[in-house]
N, C-alpha and C positions, 0 to 999 in steps of 0.2 A: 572426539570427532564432531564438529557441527552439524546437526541435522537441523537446521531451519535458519533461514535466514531472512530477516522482515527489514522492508523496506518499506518507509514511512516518508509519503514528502507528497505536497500538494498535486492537486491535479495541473497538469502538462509539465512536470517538472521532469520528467526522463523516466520515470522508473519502469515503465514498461522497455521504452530500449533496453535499460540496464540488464532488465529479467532477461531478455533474447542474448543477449551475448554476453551475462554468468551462461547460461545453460551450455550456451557454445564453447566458454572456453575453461570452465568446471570439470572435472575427467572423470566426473561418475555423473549419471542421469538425477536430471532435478525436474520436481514437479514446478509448475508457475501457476499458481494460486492469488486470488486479489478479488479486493471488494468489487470490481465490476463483474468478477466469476459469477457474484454471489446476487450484485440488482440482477443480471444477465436473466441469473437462473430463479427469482420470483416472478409472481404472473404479475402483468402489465398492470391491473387493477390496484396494485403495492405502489405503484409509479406515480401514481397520482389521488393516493389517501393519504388522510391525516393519522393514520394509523400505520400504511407504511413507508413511503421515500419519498419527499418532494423536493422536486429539481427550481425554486425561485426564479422568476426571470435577471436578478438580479445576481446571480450565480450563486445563492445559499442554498446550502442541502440542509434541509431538516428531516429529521427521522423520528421516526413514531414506537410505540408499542410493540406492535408486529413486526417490523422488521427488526428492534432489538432481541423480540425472541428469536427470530431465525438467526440474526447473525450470531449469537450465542451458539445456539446448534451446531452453524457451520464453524466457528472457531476451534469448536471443542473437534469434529470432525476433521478438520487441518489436523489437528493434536494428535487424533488419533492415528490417522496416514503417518504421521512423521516416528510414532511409537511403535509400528508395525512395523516399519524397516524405509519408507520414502524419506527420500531426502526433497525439503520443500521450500521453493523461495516464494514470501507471504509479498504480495503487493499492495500496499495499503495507505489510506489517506485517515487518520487520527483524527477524524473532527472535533474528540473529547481531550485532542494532547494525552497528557499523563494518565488519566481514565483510560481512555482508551487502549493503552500499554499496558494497563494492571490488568486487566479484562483478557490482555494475549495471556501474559504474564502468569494468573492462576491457571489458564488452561494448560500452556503449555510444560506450567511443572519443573522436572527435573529436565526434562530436554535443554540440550547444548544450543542455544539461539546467539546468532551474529545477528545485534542490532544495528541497521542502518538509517541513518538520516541523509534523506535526498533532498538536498536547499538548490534553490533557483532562485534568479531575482525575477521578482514578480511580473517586470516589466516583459521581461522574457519569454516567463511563462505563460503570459499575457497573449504574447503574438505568436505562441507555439498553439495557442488554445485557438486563436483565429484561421490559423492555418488548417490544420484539425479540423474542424467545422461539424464536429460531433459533441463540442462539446456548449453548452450554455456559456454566455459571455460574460464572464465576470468570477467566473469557480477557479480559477488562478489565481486572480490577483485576493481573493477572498482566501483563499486557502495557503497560500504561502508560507506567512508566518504562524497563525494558529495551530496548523498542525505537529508544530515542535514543540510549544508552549509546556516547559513540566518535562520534556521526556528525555532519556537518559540513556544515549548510543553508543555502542564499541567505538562506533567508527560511523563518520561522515563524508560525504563527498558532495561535490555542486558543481552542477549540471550546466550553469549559466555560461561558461567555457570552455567545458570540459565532454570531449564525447562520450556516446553510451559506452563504447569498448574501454577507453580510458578510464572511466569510473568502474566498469566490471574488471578490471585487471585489478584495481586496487581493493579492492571487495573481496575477489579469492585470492587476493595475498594473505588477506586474513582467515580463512578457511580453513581449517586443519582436521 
């Protein structure tokens, strides 16, 4: 039985739709986890250190020290929710690609994980990210392709014509 399911795809690419309607049409309760859970829940002073997350005006996130250690923390804490008995869909944007996968990957272990890859054309993503208007200008079209780069999914879906319910249906097809 799948207990986690991660989804990996640039920012304004879908995946937060997606996560809203898996939850809705998944027939057991799912937690929805994601790296913005996680800058969320650091103090603002992380936001703007070279130690821990800076947001470029040019749409690059770079990440420091400190928040590598936290995110470690909270991955292994994903792990552990999903080893206790939660079932959890991970939202996440790869900035390391394939790193970044090994790094779920030792955490989560033996656990049953459905990899997903969320593709968008950047152009797309582009003017979802304008739309949006929470997000820096330029972390779509930056993050599109990099965060697939290396990594190695059950199963893909793209978002650039496809809506969020139609990519979550094809998602808990694979579910078992």
């Amino acid at each position: 039985m799948t207990e986690v399911i991660v989804l990996n795809g640039g920012s304004s690419s879908g995946k937060s739709g997606i996560v809203r309607c898996l939850q809705a049409v998944l027939p057991d309760p799912w937690l929805a986890l994601g790296t913005d859970t996680l800058v969320e829940a650091m103090p603002a002073s992380m936001q703007a250190s070279d130690e821990g997350i800076e947001f470029a005006p040019d749409g690059q996130v770079i990440v420091g020290p400190e928040f590598r250690t936290l995110e470690a923390a909270w991955i292994e804490g994903v792990a552990a929710m999903a080893r206790a008995g939660a079932r959890v869909i991970v939202d996440e944007v790869f900035l390391g690609g394939a790193d970044s996968q090994k790094r779920w990957q030792k955490a989560l272990g033996e656990l049953r994980v459905l990899w997903v890859g969320v593709r968008c054309d950047s152009a797309v993503a582009a003017g979802r990210e304008v739309a949006r208007g929470d997000r820096v200008i330029g972390m779509a079209a930056s993050q599109a392709e990099v965060v697939h780069r290396g990594m190695v999914y059950d199963l893909e879906v793209d978002t650039t014509h496809a809506e969020s319910m139609e990519c979550a249906r094809i998602i808990a097809a694979h579910v078992s």
